[in-house]
MARMARRO-302917 format. One line per field, with one value per residue (C-alpha): chain; x, y, z; residue number from 1; residue in one letter. Coordinates in Angstrom, 3 decimals, decimal comma. Layout:
BEGIN
ch <- [A_...]
u <- [X_...]
v <- [Y_...]
w <- [Z_...]
i <- [NUM_...]
aa <- [a_...]
This chain:
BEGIN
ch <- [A_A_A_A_A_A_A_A_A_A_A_A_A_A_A_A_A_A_A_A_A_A_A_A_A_A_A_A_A_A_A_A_A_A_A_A_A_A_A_A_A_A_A_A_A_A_A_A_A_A_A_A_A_A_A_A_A_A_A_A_A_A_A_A_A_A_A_A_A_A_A_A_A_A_A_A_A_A_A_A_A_A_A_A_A_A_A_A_A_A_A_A_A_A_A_A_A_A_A_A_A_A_A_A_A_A_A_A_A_A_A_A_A_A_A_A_A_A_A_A_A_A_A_A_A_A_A_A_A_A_A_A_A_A_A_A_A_A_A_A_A_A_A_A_A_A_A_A_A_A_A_A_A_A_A_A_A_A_A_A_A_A_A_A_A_A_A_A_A_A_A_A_A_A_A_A_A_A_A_A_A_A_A_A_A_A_A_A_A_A_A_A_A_A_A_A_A_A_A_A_A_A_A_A_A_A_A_A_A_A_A_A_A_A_A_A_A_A_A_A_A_A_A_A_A_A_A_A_A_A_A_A_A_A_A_A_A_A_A_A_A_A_A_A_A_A_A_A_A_A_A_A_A_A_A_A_A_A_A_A_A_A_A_A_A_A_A_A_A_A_A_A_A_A_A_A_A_A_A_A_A_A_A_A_A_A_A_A_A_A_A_A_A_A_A_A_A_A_A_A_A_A_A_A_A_A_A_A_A_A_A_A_A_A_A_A_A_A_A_A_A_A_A_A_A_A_A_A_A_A_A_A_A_A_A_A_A_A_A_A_A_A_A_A_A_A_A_A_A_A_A_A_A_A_A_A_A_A_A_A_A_A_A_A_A_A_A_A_A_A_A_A_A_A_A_A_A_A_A_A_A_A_A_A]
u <- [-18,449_-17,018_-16,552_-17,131_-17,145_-17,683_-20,486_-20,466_-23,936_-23,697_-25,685_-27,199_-29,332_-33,085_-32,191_-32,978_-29,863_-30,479_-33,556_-31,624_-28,954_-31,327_-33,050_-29,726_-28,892_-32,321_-32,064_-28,766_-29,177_-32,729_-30,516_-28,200_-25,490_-24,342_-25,285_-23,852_-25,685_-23,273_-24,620_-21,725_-23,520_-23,968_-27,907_-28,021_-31,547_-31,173_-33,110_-36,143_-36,557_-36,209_-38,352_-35,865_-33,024_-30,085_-27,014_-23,200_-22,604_-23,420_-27,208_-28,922_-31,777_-35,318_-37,505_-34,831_-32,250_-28,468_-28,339_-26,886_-26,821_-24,713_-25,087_-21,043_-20,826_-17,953_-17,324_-16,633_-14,686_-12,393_-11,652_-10,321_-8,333_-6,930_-6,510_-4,652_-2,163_-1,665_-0,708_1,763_3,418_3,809_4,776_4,678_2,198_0,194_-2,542_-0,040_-0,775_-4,610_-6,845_-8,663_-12,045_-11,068_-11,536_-13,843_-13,943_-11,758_-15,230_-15,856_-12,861_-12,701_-15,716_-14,826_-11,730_-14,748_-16,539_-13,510_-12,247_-15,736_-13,565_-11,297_-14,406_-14,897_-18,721_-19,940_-19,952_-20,977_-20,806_-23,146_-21,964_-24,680_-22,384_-23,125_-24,165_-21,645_-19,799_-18,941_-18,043_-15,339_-14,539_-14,281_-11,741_-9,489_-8,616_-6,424_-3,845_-4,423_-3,453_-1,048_1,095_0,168_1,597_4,653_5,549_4,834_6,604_9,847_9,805_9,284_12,288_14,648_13,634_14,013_17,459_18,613_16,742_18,114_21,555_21,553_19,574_20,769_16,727_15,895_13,320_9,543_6,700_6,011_7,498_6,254_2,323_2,645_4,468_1,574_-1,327_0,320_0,495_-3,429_-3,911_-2,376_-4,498_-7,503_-7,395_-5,880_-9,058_-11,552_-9,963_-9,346_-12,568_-11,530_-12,891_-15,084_-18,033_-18,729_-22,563_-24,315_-27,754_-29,403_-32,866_-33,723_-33,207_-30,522_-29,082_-29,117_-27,611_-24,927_-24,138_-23,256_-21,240_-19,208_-18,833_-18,399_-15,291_-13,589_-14,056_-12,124_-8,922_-8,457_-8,881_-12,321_-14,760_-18,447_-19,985_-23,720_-25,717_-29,166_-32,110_-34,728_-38,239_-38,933_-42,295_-43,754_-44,881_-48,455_-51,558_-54,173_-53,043_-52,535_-50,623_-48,619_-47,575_-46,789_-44,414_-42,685_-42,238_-40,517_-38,336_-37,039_-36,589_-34,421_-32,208_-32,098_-30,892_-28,298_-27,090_-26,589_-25,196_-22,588_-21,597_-22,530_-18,773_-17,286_-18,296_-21,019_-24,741_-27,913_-30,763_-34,392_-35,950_-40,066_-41,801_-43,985_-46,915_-46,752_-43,941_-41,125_-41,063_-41,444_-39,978_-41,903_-41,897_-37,654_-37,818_-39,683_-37,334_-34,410_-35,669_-35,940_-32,265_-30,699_-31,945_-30,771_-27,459_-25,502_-22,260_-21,931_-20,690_-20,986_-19,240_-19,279_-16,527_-15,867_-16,444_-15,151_-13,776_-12,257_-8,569_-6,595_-8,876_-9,175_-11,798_-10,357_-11,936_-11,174_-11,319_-9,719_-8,565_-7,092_-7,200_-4,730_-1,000_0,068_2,263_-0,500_-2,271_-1,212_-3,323_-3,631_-5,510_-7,326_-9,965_-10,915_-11,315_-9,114_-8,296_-7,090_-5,847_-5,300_-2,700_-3,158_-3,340_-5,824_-6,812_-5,014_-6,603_-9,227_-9,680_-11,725_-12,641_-13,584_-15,116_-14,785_-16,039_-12,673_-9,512_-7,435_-4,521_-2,558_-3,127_-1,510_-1,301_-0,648_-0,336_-1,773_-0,870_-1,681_-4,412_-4,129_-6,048_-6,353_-6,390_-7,356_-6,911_-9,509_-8,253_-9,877]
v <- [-72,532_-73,040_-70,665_-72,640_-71,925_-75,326_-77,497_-81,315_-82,871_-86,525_-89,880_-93,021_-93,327_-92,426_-90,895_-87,199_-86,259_-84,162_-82,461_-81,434_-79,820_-78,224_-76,822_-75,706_-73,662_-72,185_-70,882_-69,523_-67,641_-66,145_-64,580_-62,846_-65,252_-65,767_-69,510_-72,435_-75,573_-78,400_-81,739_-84,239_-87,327_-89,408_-89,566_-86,060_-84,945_-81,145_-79,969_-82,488_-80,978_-77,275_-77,906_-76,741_-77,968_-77,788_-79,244_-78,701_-74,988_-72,752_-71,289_-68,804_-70,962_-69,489_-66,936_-67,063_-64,316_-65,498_-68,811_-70,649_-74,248_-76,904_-80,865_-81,738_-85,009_-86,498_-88,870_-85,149_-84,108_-86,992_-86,386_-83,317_-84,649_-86,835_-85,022_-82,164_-85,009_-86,366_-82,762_-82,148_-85,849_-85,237_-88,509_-90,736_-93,464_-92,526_-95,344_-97,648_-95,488_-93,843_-95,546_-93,163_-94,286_-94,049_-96,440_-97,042_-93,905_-91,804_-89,885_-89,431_-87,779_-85,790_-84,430_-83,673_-81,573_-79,497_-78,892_-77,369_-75,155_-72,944_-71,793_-69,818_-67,471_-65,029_-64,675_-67,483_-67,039_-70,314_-73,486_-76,305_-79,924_-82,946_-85,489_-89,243_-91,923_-92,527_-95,831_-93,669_-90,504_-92,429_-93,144_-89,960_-89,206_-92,332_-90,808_-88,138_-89,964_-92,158_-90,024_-88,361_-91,230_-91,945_-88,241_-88,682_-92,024_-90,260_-87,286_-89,377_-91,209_-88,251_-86,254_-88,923_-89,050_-85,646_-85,031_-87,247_-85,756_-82,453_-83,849_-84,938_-82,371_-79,422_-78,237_-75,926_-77,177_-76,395_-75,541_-79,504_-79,882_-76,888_-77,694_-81,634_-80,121_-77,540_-80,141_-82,615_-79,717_-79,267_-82,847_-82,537_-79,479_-81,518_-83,110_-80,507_-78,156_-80,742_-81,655_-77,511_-76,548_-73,143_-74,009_-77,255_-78,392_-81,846_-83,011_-86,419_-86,987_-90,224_-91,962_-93,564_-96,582_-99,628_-100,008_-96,494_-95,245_-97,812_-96,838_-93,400_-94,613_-96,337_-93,089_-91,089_-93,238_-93,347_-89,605_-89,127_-91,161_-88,787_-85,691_-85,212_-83,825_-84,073_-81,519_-82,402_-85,810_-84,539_-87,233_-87,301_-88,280_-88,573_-89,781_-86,588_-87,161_-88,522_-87,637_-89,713_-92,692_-94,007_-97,899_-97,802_-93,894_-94,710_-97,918_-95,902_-93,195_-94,723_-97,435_-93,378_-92,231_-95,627_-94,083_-90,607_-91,707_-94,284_-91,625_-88,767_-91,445_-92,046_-88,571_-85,971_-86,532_-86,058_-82,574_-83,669_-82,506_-84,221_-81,988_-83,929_-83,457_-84,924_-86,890_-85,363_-86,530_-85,354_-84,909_-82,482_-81,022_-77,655_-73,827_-73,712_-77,299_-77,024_-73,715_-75,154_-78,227_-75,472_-73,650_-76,416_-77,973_-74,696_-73,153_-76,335_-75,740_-73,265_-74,372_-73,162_-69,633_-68,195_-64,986_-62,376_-63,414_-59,190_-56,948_-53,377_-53,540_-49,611_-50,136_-47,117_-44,115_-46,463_-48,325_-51,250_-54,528_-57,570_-60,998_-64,200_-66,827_-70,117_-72,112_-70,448_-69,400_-66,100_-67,588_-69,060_-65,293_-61,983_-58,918_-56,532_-52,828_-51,472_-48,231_-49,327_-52,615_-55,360_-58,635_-61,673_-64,238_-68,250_-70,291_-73,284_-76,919_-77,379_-73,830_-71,778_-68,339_-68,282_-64,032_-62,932_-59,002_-57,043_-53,509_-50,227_-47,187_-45,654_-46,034_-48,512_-46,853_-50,499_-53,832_-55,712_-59,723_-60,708_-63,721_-63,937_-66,868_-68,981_-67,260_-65,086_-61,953_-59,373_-55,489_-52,811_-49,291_-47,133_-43,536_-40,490]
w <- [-73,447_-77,096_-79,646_-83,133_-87,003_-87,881_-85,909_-86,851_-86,357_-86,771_-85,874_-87,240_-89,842_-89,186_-85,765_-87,380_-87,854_-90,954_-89,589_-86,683_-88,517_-90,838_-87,722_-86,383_-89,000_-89,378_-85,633_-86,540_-89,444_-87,556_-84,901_-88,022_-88,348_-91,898_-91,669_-94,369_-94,083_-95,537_-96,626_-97,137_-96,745_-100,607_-99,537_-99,284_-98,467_-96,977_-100,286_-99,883_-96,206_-97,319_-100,256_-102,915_-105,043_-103,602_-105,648_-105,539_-105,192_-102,800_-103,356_-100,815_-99,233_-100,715_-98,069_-95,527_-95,114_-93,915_-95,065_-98,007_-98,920_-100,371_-100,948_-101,765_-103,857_-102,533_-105,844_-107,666_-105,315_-104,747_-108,685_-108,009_-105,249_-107,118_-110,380_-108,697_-106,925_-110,218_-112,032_-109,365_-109,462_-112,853_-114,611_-111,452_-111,191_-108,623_-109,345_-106,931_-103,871_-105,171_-107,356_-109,307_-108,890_-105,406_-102,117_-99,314_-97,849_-99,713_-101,253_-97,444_-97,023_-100,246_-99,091_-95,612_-97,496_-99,651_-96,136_-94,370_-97,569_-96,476_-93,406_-95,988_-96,983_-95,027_-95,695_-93,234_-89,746_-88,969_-90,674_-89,905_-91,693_-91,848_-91,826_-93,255_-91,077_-88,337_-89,751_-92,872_-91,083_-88,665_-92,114_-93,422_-90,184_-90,390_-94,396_-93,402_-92,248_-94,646_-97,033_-95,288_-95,669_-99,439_-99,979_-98,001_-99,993_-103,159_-102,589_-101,157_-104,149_-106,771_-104,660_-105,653_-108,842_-109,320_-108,003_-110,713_-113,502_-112,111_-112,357_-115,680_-117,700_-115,295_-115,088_-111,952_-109,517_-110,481_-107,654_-107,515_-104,353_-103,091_-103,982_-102,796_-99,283_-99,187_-99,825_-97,144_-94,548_-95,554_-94,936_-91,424_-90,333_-90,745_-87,964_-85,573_-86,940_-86,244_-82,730_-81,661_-79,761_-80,827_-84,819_-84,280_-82,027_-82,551_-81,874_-81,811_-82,674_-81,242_-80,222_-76,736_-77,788_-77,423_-80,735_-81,450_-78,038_-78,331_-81,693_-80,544_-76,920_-79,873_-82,151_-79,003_-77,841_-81,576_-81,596_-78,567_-79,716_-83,096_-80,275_-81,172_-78,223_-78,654_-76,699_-77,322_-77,757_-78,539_-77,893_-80,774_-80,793_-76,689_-75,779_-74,296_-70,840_-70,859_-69,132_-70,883_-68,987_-72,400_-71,401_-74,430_-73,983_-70,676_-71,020_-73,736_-71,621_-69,166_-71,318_-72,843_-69,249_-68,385_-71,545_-70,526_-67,340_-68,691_-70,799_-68,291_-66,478_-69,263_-70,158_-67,011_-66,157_-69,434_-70,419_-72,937_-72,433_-73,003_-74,859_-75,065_-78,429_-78,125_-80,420_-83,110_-84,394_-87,780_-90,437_-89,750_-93,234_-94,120_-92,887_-89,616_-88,287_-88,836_-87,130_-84,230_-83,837_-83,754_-81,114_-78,726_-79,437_-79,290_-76,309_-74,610_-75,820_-73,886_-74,718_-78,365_-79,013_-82,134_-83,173_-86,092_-88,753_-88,623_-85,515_-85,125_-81,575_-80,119_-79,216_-78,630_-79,871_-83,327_-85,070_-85,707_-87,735_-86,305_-87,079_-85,982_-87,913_-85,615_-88,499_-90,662_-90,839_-91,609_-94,090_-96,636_-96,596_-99,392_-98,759_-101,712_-100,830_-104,099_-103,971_-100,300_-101,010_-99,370_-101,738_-98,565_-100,711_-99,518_-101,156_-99,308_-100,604_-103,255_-101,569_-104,121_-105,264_-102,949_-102,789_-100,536_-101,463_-98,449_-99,244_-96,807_-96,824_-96,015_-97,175_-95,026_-93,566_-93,342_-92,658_-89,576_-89,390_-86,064_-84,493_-80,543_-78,629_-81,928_-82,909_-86,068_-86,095_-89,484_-88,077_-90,753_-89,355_-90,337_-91,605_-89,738]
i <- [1_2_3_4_5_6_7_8_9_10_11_12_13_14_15_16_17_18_19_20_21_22_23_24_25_26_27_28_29_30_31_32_33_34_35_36_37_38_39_40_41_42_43_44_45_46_47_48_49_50_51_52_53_54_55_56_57_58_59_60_61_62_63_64_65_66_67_68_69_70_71_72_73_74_75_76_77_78_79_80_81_82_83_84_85_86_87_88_89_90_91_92_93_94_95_96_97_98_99_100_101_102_103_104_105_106_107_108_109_110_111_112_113_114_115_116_117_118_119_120_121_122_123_124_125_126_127_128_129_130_131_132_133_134_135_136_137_138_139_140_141_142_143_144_145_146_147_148_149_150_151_152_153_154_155_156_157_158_159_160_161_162_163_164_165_166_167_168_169_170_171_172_173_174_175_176_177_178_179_180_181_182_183_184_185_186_187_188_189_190_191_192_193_194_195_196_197_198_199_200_201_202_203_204_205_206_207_208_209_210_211_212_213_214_215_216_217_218_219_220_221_222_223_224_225_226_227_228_229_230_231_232_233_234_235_236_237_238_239_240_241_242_243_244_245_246_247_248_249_250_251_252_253_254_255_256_257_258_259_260_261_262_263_264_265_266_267_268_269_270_271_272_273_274_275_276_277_278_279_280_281_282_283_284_285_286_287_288_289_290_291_292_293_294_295_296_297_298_299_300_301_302_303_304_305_306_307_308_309_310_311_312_313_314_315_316_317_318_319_320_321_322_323_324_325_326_327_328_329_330_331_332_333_334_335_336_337_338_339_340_341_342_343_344_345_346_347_348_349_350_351_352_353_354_355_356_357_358_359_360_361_362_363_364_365_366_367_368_369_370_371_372_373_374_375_376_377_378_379_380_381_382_383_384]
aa <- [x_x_x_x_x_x_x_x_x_x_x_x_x_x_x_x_x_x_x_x_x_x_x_x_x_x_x_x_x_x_x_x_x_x_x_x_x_x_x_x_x_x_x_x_x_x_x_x_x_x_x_x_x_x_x_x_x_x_x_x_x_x_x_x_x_x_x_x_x_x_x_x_x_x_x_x_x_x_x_x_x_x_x_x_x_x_x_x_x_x_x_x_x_x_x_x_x_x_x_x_x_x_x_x_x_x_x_x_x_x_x_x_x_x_x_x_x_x_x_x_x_x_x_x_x_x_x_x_x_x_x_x_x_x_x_x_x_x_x_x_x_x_x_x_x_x_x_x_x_x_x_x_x_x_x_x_x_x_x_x_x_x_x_x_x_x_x_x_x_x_x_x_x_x_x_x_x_x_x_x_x_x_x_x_x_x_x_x_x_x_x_x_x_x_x_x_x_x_x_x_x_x_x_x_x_x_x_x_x_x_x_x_x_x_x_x_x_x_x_x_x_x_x_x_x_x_x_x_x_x_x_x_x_x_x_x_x_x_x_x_x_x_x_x_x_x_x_x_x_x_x_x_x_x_x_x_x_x_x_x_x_x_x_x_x_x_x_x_x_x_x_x_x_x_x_x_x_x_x_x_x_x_x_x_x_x_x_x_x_x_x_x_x_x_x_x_x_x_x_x_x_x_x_x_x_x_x_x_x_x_x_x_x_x_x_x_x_x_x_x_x_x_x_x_x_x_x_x_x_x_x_x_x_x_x_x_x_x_x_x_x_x_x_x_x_x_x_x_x_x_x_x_x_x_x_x_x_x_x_x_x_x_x_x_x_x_x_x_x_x_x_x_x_x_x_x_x_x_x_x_x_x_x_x]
C-alpha cells in the first residue's frame, strides 16, 4: 500500500475517465478527507457532471462537505509561465527558446505546474487530477524536461551577459539568478513528485475493448520510462453477467471476460490491479449516480492510503502536530508565530508567497523542521 496526496486518473477519451475521478473524490471527501478535484484537461467537463459552474479558482462543490473544485485552463496558465520567465530574463529574448502563444503541449504542462502548486496548501488532504486524454497527458510529462533545458540555455546565456554588464557598470547582482535557479529546481521536482509513490498514485481508466486496452498497455509502458507507476487500471462499463439468456448480453459478456483476462494477464505481475466497473443503463449524471460509481472503484482499491494533512500524534508526554511534507525542502519554507497562529510560507518557483496560516488554540512553544530519512516533517509543541 501507497500513501498519496496527489492521485492521477487518466485514460482515453469516452472511457469515463472524468466520471471516475469525479466519483473518486466524492468517496473521499464522504469519509472526511479534505478532497480537491482538479480538472486539467482543455474539455473540461467536471462542472457539467456535478451540475454547477466550476471555473478557474478553487470553489467548494455545492451540498457536499470537504470538497472543492477547480477546471485549470492551461492557455492562462502557460501566460503566466511565461510572463514570469520573461520578468526574470529581463531584456533577453526569450521568444527564441518559448514562443509566447506557446507550443504543442506546453498548455499541458503549464497546467500540470497549476495542479501540483495545490500540494503547497495545506488545506487538502488529497488531491484528485482528471487529466486530458492520454496522447496529451504523455504530453504534458515529456514538457518538463523540455523546459528544463530551455531554462538552462537561457540562464547560461543571461549569466554571461551579466558578468559583463557587471564589469562595466560595477552594478551588484539582482535576485534574477536566484528566481530562474529556483524555477528550474521547480521544474526538476516535477517529475521526481510524480514518480515518488510517497506523493503520487497514478491510475488508468479503460474499456474492455481492443483499441481502448491497447491504448492504455501503450500509456502504461511510456509511464514507466519517466518513473511513473500506475497502480490501478480500472475497467469501465462491463457487461454485467446475464441471466436472461439475452444472445447479445451474452457474446458481450464474454468478448469483456476475454479482456479482463488479457489484462490480468498483462499486469498481475507488475504490481498494477484490475477493478471491474459494470455497465449502466442510464446516464451517470447527478450526486448519487457519482456516489454510487465511487463506491464500487474504491472499495476495490486497497492500495491507496490516504492520510490527514495534520494529526496530533503523543511523543514523549507531548501533543505534538504533525505533518509530512516529501515534496518540499526545508530550505524553500519561513515560519512566522503570531497570537497562536502559525504563518508557513513557500518561496518556491513561481511558488512565491504562498502563506499558509495555521490557527491553535494554544500558544506554540516552538516550531521544529526536521528532516527524516528525506521526509520533512513540521512539529509544533503545544504549551501545557
Amino acid at each position: 500500500m501507497s500513501s498519496a496526496r496527489l492521485v492521477f486518473v487518466n485514460g482515453k477519451g469516452g472511457v469515463g475517465k472524468t466520471t471516475s475521478s469525479i466519483s473518486m473524490a466524492l468517496w473521499l471527501a464522504s469519509k472526511g478527507f479534505n478532497t480537491l478535484l482538479v480538472s486539467t484537461d482543455p474539455a473540461a467537463s467536471i462542472g457539467d457532471s456535478l451540475n454547477m459552474p466550476i471555473g478557474s479558482e478553487v470553489i467548494p462543490v455545492k451540498e457536499i462537505d470537504n470538497l472543492w473544485a477547480i477546471e485549470v485552463d492551461g492557455r492562462y496558465e502557460y501566460k503566466k509561465l511565461w510572463t514570469y520567465i520573461k520578468k526574470n530574463a529581463k531584456t533577453f529574448d526569450i521568444e527564441r527558446f518559448l514562443p509566447e502563444n506557446g507550443a504543442p503541449g506546453t498548455t499541458e504542462m503549464a497546467a500540470l505546474f497549476r495542479a501540483i502548486t495545490f500540494l503547497y496548501d495545506m488545506k487538502y488532504d488529497v488531491i484528485i487530477v482528471d487529466t486530458p486524454p492520454t496522447g496529451h497527458t504523455l504530453d504534458m510529462l515529456r514538457l518538463p524536461q523540455t523546459l528544463k533545458e530551455t531554462m538552462d540555455s537561457i540562464k547560461s546565456i543571461i549569466k554571461s551577459l551579466s558578468a559583463w554588464k557587471d564589469l562595466i557598470t560595477g552594478r551588484k547582482k539582482d535576485a534574477t539568478d536566484k528566481r530562474l535557479n529556483s524555477l528550474i529546481g521547480c521544474v526538476e521536482h516535477i517529475a521526481q513528485k510524480m514518480a515518488d509513490p510517497e506523493i503520487t498514485q497514478f491510475n488508468l481508466v479503460s474499456t474492455a475493448e481492443f483499441m481502448s486496452l491497447r491504448e492504455e498497455l501503450r500509456a502504461y509502458n511510456e509511464l514507466s520510462s519517466y518513473g511513473i507507476h500506475v497502480k490501478n487500471v480500472i475497467l469501465n462499463k462491463i457487461q454485467p453477467v446475464n441471466t436472461d439468456e439475452c444472445p447479445f448480453c451474452m457474446a458481450k459478456r464474454e468478448q469483456h471476460e476475454y479482456y479482463i483476462q488479457m489484462m490480468h494477464d498483462q499486469f498481475d505481475n507488475k504490481g498494477v490491479d484490475i477493478h471491474l466497473v459494470n455497465d449502466n443503463p442510464k446516464e451517470i449524471v447527478g450526486i448519487p449516480k457519482l456516489q454510487e460509481i465511487g463506491r464500487t472503484i474504491m472499495h476495490q482499491i486497497t492500495n491507496l492510503d490516504i492520510k490527514k494533512v495534520f494529526r496530533v500524534k503523543a511523543m514523549n508526554g507531548e501533543y505534538v502536530v504533525w505533518t509530512e511534507l516529501p515534496w518540499l525542502d526545508p530550505q524553500y519554507l519561513e515560519f512566522n508565530i503570531d497570537n497562536n497562529v502559525l504563518y508557513m510560507t513557500v518561496n518556491y518557483g513561481m511558488h512565491e508567497n504562498v502563506t499558509n496560516a495555521m490557527s491553535f488554540p494554544t500558544a506554540i512553544s516552538n516550531v521544529v523542521v526536521i528532516n527524516d530519512n528525506g521526509k520533512l516533517g513540521l512539529k509544533l509543541k503545544r504549551v501545557n
